[in-house]
C-alpha positions as CSV (number, residue, x, y, z in Angstrom):
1,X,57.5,-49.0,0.7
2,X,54.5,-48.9,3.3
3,X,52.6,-45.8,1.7
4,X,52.8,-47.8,-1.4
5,X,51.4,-51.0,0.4
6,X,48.9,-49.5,1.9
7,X,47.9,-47.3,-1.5
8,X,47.6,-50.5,-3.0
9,X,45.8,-52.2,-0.6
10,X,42.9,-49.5,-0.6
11,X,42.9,-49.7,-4.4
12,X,42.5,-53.0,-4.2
13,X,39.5,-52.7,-1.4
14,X,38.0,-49.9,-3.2
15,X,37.9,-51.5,-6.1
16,X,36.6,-55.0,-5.0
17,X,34.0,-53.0,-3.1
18,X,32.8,-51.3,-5.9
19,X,32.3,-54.3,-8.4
20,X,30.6,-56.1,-5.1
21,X,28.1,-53.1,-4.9
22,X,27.2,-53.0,-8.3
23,X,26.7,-56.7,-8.7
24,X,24.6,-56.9,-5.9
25,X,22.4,-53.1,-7.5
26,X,22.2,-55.4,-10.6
27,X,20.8,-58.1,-8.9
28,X,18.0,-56.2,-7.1
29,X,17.4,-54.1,-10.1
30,X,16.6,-57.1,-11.7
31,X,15.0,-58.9,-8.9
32,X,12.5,-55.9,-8.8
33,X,11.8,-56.4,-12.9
34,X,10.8,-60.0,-12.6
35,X,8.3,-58.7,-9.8
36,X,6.7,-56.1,-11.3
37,X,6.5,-58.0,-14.5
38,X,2.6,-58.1,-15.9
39,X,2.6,-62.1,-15.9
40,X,3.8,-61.7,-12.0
41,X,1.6,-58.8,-11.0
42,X,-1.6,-60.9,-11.9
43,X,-0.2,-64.2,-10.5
44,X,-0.3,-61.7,-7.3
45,X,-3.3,-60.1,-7.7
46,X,-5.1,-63.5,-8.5
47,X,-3.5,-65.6,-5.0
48,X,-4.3,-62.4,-2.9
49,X,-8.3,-62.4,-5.0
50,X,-8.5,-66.1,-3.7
51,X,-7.2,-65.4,-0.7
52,X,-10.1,-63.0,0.7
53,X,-12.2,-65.5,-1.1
54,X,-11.5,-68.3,1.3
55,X,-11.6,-65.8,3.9
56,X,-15.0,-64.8,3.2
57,X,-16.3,-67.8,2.5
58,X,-14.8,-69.4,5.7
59,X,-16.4,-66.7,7.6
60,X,-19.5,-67.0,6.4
61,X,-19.5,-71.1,7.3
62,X,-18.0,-70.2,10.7
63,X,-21.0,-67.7,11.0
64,X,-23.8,-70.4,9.5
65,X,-22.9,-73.1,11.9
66,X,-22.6,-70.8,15.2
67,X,-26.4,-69.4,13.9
68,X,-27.4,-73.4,13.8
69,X,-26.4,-73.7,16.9
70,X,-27.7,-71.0,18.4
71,X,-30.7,-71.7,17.3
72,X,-30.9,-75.2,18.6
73,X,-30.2,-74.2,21.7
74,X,-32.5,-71.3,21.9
75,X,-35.0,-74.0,20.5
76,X,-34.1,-76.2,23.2
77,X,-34.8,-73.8,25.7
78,X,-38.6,-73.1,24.6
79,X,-39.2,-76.4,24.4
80,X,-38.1,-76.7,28.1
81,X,-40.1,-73.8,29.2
82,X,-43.0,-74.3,27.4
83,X,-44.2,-77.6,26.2
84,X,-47.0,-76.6,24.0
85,X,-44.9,-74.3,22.2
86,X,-44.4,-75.5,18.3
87,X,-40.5,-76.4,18.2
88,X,-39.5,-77.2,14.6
89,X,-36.2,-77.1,13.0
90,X,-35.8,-75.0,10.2
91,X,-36.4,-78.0,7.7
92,X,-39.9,-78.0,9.6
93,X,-41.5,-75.1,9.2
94,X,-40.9,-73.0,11.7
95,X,-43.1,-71.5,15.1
96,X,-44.3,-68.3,13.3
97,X,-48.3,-67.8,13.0
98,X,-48.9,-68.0,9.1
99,X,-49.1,-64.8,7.1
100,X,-52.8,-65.0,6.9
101,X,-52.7,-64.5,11.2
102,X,-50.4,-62.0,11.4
103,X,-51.8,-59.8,8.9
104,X,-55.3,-58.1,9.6
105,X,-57.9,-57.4,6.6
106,X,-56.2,-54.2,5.5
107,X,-52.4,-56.2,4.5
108,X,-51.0,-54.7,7.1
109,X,-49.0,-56.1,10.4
110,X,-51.0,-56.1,13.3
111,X,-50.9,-56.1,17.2
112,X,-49.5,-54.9,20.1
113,X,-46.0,-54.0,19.1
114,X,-46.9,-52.4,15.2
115,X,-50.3,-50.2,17.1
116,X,-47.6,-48.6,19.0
117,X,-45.2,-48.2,16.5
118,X,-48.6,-46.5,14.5
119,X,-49.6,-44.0,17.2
């Protein structure tokens, strides 16, 4: 009477274990279908696209406003060092000489640094 007990009971175990297994393939399987559906795989592909977009743009602000400030302060520091240097904003102009005074009679660059470069 034991041996047939126990034959049952591993009937009975294998069996449950095998419907449990297959249910659960089946649910995966299916799981995995709905994923890599077309309508869900350019849901995806359109998040993740936006995504980097925010990213990009966010880095590019963060990048804009640590150049602003940089800029004041290096700004800030000319005008500290040398008061009759022209300080202007960006808004304002700006301290470079015009094109006219940078430029000799021939169109091209001239002083110290682009002679050098020349030679």
């Amino acid at each position: 009477m034991g041996r047939v007990r126990w034959l049952a009971a591993g009937a009975t175990i294998g069996a449950g274990g095998t419907l449990w297994a297959r249910r659960r393939l089946r649910r995966r399987v299916h799981q995995a279908v709905d994923r890599l559906a077309p309508s869900s795989l350019s849901q995806g592909v359109g998040e993740g696209a936006r995504q980097v977009g925010d990213r990009v743009r966010g880095a590019f602000d963060a990048g804009r406003r640590e150049r602003a400030r940089r800029e004041a302060e290096l700004r800030q520091h000319l005008a500290a060092t040398s008061p009759s240097a022209v300080v202007a904003g960006p808004a304002g102009g700006g301290s470079r000489a015009p094109a006219h005074a940078r430029h000799g009679p021939t169109g091209r660059p001239q002083g110290r640094r682009h002679e050098q470069a020349r030679q």
